[in-house]
N, C-alpha and C positions, 0 to 999 in steps of 0.2 A: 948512627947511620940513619939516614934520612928514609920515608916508605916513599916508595915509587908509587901515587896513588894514580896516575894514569896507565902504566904496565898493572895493576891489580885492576881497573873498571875492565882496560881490554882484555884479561885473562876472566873475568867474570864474563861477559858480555858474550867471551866465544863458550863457555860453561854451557852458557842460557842459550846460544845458538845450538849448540850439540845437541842440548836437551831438548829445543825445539824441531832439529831435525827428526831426531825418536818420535816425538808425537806425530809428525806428518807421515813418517812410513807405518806408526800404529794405525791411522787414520787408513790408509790405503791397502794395510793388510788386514783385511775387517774381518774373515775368517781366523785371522790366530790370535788377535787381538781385541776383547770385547772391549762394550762403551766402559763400563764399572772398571776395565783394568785401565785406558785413560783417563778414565776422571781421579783415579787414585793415583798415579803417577802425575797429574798437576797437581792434585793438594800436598802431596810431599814435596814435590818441586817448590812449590807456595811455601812449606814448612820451613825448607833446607836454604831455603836465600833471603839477605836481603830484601826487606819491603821497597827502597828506590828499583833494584834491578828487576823486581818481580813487576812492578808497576810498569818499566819501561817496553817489555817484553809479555806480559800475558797479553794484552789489547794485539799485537802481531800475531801470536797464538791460534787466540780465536777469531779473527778476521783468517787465518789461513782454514783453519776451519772450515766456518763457514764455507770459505770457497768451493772445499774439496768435496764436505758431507752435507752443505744445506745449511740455511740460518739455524731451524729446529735443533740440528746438532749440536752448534755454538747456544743456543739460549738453555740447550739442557746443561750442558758443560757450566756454565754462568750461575744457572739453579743450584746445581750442584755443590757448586761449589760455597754457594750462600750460604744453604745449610748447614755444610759440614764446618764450617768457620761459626756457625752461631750468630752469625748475623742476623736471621731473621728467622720466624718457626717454619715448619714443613707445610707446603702446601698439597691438601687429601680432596681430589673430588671424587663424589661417587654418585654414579650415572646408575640411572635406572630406567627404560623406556617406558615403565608402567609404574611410578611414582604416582600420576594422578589416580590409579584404585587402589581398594585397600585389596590388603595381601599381604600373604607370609611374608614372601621374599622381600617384599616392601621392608615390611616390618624389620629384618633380617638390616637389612640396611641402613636404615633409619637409626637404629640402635646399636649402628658403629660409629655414626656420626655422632650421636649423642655422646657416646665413648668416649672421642677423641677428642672435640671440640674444645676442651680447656689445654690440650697439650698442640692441636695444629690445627691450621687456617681452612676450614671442611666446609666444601659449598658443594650442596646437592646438585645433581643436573639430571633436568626432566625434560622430556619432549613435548610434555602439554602442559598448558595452565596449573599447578598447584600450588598452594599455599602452603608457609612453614606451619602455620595455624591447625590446617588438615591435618597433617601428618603428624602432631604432636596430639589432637583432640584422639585421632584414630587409633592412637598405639601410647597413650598415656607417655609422652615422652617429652622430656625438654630439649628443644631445638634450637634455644635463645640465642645460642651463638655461632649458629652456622649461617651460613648465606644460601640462596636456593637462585639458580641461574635455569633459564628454556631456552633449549639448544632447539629450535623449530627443524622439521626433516620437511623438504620441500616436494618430495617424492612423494610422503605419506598429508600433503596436503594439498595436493591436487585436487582437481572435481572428483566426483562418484566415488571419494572412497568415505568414510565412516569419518565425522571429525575426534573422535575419540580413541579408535583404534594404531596403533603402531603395530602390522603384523610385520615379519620379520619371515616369514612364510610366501610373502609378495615380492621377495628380491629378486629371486632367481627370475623371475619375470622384466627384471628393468635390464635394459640392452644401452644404458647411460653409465656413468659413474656409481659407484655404490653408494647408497642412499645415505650409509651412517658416516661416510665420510666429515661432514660436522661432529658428530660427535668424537671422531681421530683427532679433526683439528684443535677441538677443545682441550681435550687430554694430555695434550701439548705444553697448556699451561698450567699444570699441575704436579708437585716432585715424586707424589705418590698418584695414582691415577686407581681408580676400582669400580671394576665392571659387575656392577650386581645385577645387572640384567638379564646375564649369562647369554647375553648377545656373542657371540663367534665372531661375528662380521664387523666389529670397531676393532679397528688397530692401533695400538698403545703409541703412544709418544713420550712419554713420561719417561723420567729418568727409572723409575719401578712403577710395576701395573700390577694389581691382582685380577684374575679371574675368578669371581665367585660363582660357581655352578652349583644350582640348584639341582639342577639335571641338563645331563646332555640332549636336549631336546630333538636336535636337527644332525644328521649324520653332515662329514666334511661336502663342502660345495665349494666352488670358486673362491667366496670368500669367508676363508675361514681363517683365524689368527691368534686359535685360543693358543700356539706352540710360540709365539712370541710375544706372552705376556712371563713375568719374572714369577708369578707361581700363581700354583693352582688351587683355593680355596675350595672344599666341599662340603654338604650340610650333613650327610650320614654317611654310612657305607653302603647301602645301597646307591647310593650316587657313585659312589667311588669305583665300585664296580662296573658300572655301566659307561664311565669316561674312559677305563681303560677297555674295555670291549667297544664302544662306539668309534671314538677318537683314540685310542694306539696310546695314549698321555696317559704317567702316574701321577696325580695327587701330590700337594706339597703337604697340606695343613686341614686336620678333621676337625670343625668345631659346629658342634650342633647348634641348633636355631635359638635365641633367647625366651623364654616361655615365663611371661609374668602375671598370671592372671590369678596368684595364690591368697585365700582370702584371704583378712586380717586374725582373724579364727576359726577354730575347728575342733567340734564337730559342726555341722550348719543343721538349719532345719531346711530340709530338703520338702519339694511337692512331688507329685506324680507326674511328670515332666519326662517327655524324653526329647534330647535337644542335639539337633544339629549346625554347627559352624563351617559355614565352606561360602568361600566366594560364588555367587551366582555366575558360574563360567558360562559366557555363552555359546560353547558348545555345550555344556551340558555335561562334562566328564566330573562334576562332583556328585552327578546322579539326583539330587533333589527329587526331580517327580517322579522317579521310581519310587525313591523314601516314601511320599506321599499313599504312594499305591498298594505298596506292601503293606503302612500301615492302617490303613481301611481295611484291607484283608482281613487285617488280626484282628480289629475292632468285631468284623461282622463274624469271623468267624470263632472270636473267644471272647461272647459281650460281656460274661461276668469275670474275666481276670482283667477286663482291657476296660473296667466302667471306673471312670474319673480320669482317667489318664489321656495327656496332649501331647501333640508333635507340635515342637515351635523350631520354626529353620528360621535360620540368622545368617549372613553376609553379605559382603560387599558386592554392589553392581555399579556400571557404566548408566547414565540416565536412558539410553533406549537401549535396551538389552532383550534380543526376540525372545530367548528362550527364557530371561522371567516372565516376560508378559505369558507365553503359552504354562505357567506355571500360577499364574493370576487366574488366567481363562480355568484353566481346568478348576481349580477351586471352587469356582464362581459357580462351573456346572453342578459340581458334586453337592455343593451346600455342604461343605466341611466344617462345621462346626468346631471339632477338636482339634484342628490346625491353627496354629501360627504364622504369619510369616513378615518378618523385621529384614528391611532393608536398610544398609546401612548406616548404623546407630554408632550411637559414642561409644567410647573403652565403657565408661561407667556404665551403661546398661548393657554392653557386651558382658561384663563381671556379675552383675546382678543375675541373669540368666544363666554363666554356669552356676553358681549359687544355689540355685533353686532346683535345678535338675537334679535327679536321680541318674540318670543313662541316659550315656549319650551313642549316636548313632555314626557311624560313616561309611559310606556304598564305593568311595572313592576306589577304581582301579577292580569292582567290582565285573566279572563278564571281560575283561580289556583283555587285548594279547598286544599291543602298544607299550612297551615298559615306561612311557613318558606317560600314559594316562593312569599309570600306577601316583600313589599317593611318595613324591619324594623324599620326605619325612615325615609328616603330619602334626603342624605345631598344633592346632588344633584340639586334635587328640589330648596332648600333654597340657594343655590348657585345662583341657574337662577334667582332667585323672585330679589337676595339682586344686581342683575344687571340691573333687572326691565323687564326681559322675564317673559311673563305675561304665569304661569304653565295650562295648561293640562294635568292631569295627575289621573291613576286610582283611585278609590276611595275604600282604603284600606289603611290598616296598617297604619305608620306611617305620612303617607301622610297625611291625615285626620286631624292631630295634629298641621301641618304647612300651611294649603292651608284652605282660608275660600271660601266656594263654592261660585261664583258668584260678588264675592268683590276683594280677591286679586288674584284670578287665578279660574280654574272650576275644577272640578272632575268627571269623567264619570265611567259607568260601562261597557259599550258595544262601541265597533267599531261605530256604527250610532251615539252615542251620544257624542264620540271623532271628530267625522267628523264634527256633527251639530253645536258643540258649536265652534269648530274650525273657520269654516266656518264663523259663525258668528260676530268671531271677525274680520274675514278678508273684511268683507261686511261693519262694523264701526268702522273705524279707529281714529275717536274721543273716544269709548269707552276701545276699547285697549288700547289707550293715558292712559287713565287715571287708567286703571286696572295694566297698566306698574305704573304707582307713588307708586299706596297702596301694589302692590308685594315687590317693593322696600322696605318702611317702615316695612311690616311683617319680610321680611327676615333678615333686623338689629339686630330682635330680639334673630336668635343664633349666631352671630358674635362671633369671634376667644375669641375678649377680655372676653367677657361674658362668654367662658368656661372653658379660664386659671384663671377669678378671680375664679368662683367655684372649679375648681381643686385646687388650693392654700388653700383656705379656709379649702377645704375637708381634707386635707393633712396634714396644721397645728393645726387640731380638731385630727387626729391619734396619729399624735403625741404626744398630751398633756396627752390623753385617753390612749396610747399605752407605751412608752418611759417613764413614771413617777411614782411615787410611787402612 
């Protein structure tokens, strides 16, 4: 018996009609039906037919598509479907508005791309001038095979405002388009999209977007769109805490910050050093020239426990920053001899300096009733501990989660009791010894390696969940 192969193309052909009716009422029933259940019902579609009928009929598909939901729709559908076929790797961009300083969350960033860079296609995106160069001297990190794109915000480059600054605090002020709209558009062209800026106000395009929140910074406004990103990354629990009390949103994924600044040995020979790490905010919420003040205090008021001993402050700033400069001035007046102050240095002398420290200091979220000017994890801290600077440091926020009070470092609320426990250490020096060991052993615990196996892990669980039928 002979096949009837024109009665079989036509009984295929109406198959692949039918099927494409289904995606056109998925398409227009967009409440019952999300994007990920259409994109999984074409790749089985793709699976389940012939390569001629699949060829002749997906190009109608998504040309209907497009019509009904927008080109973006049709080019995610197309991405999507690249990947999941193995055609080509996964494209990961991760946007940062504050890529040009250095900083945690920087850092935080930086060091997913590093992560992923051998397994998919990661190009940073910043909104000011920065090099791959920066960010790999600044965070000891290899960045060789990412790409780094400046998405310019035309809003924040107007006259009179700051050429360095991106506040994100000026929006509500623009009666135009929303400013980070470029950065939406960009997102577009990316299968994974990740918002480490913890900007609210960019809305995802990507076929998956993460939200990494540092902290919920900004209570919901106009534009806010952290509820239509596919999950929500956080760096502690106090973070986590406060996105379900701020924004109404749970949490998908907890993975603390990477912290690599452990020496190559240990014990070290430590100086009389007490050392602070905090970006030079220009507000002023890492408290620097309080630090400054308290510690003259101590000097003049305990000159034989406090004789040999310096405050050296370390981090990052913007080239005009008011309030380093009024932290220059003050200096200047006092003739602070036993102070330090390092702007901006490489990882290698940022290491050197925990190194050498005994104790280190941090006022962050000190006096605050602001839960965002609290410290939202404090890599920082875990920096100093995994050197064996035994932390002083306020008792809030994130801090809390790294610093066990009176074992591996202390936690104070008030200036007297940053002084007394200080003090203290400096009066026994056998007990600081030994508060230096268990800092040490704590802060092992967010080491680099421990955040790129969880990012890997978290990544190849997207994948499997995301990219498959």
């Amino acid at each position: 018996m002979m096949v009837d192969e024109p009665r079989l193309r036509r009984a295929a052909d109406k198959s692949t009609r039918q099927f494409s009716r289904l995606i056109r009422r998925s398409f227009e029933e967009r409440k019952k039906v999300s994007r990920d259940t259409v994109n999984s019902l074409v790749l089985r579609w793709l699976a389940s037919r012939p390569a001629a009928e699949t060829s002749r009929h997906l190009p109608r598909l998504v040309d209907d598509l497009a019509r009904r939901k927008g080109i973006q729709s049709a080019w995610n559908l197309l991405s999507f479907l690249e990947v999941a076929l193995r055609l080509r790797r996964p494209r990961v961009g991760i946007y940062d508005h504050a890529f040009h300083y250095i900083g945690g969350a920087q850092k935080y960033g930086s060091t997913i791309a590093q992560t992923l860079q051998d397994d998919f296609e990661v190009t940073l995106l910043a909104n000011k001038p920065v090099a791959l160069a920066d960010l790999q001297s600044w965070y000891g990190l290899d960045l060789s095979r990412c790409r780094l794109k400046v998405v310019p915000l035309p809003f924040f480059e107007e006259k009179g405002r700051h050429p360095q600054i991106v506040d994100a605090g000026e929006v509500d002020t623009c009666r135009d388009e929303n400013p980070f709209h470029p950065v939406s558009r960009e997102s577009g062209n990316f299968d994974i999209f990740i918002n480490n800026g913890m900007l609210e106000m960019v809305y995802p395009l990507a076929n998956t977007s993460l939200f990494i929140c540092h902290f919920p910074e900004r209570k919901k406004s106009r534009y806010f769109y952290v509820h239509r990103y596919t999950q929500i990354v956080h760096n502690s629990v106090y973070t986590a805490s406060w996105i379900e009390k701020r924004w109404n949103l749970t949490p998908h994924k907890h993975i603390y910050p990477p912290v690599d600044m452990e020496p190559a040995a240990f014990p070290l020979k430590k100086e009389n050093i007490i050392l602070s790490v905090s970006r030079f905010d220009e507000g002023g919420n890492k408290q620097q020239l309080d630090m400054i003040r308290v510690f003259q205090d101590l000097v003049r008021s305990q000159p034989r426990e406090m004789a040999g001993w310096k405050l050296v402050l370390v981090g990052g700033s913007p080239r005009h920053n008011p309030y380093l400069e009024r932290i220059r001035a003050y200096l200047q007046r006092s003739a602070a001899e036993a102070i330090e102050l390092k702007v901006n240095v490489p990882a290698s002398e940022l290491k050197s300096e925990y190194e050498r420290a005994k104790i280190f200091w941090h006022f962050c979220g000190l006096g605050q009733t602001d839960p965002a000017k609290v410290e939202h994890f404090g890599m920082t801290v875990a920096e100093a501990m995994q050197n064996g600077c035994v932390p002083v440091v306020f008792r809030g926020g994130g801090q809390t989660e790294i610093v066990e009070d009176g074992l591996s470092g202390f936690l104070f609320s008030s200036e007297k009791e940053l002084t007394d426990k200080t003090l203290g250490l400096l009066e026994n020096p056998g007990r600081l010894e030994e508060m230096s060991g268990r800092a040490h052993e704590s802060g092992r615990e967010f080491r680099r390696e421990v955040f790129t196996d969880k990012v890997r892990d978290y990544f190849q669980g997207l994948l499997a969940s995301r990219f498959s039928e």
